[in-house]
N, C-alpha and C positions, 0 to 999 in steps of 0.2 A: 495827778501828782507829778512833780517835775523832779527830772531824773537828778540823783545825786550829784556835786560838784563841789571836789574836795581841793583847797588850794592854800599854797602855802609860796608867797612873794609870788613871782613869777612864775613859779608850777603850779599847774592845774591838772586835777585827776578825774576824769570822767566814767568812773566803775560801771557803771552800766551800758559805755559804749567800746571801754577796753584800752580809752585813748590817755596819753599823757602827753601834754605840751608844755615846751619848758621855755619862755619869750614867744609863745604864739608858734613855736616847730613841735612837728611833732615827735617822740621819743619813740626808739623803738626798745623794746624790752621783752624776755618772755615771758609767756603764761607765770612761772611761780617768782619771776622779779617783780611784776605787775601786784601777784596778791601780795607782797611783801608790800610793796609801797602804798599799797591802799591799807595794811594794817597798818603802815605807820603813820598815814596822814589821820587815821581814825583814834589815833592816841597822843597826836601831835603836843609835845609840850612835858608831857610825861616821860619819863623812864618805863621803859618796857621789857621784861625780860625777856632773854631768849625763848625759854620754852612758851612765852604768850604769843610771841611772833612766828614761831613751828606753827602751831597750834590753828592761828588764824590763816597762816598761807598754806598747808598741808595738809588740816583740818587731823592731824593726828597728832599724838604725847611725840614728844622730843625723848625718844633714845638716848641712853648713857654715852659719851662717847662721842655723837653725832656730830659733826662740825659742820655739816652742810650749812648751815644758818648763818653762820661766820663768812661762808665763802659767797655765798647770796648776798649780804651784805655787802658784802665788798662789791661786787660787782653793781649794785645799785646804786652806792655811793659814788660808784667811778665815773659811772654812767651820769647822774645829775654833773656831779663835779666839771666832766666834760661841758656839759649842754650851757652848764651858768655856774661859771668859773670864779664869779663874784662871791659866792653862796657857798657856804656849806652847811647840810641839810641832817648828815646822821651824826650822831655824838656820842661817840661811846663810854660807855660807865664800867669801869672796869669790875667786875665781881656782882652787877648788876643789871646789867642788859644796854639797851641802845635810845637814845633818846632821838625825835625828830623834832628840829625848830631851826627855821631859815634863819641864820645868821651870816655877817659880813665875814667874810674869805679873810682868811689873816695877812694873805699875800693882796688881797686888795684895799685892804684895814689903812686907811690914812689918818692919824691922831691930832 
């Protein structure tokens, strides 16, 4: 069986080798920014709520309260944003959770 490979434009996520490249470089990221981005590559396209993306990178219920999710986010979105400036990759839904799908960079957007 051949290992998972999860991709979305130019990123590519390798979960079974831990690797992400974003233009063929590779990303670094921690442990729970990693299972973040592999839940989101595995729901691609969809709205996802917070407590599904706890859930899937911490493997435990999201706490009243908890904001950690939000602050992860951020940091993974900063992180692509940096690597490929062209893209943006998380989309947030206000009162609903986060959506991923590579779309054209508003600042790189030519009409």
């Amino acid at each position: 069986m051949e290992p998972e490979v999860l991709t979305a434009a130019e990123l590519e996520v390798r979960p079974h080798d831990g690797l992400v490249l974003a233009a063929g470089r590779a990303l670094t990221l921690s442990v729970r920014e990693f299972q973040l981005l592999v839940a989101f590559l595995r729901h691609q396209g969809g709205i996802v709520s917070r407590e599904e993306l706890y859930g899937s990178a911490w493997g435990r219920p999201l706490r009243s309260g908890d904001r950690s999710i939000d602050v992860y986010v951020h940091k993974v979105r900063v992180k692509l944003e940096d690597a490929l400036p062209q893209r943006r990759f998380i989309h947030t839904h206000v009162g609903f959770g986060y959506r991923f799908a590579a779309e054209p960079s508003h600042a790189f957007h030519i009409s």
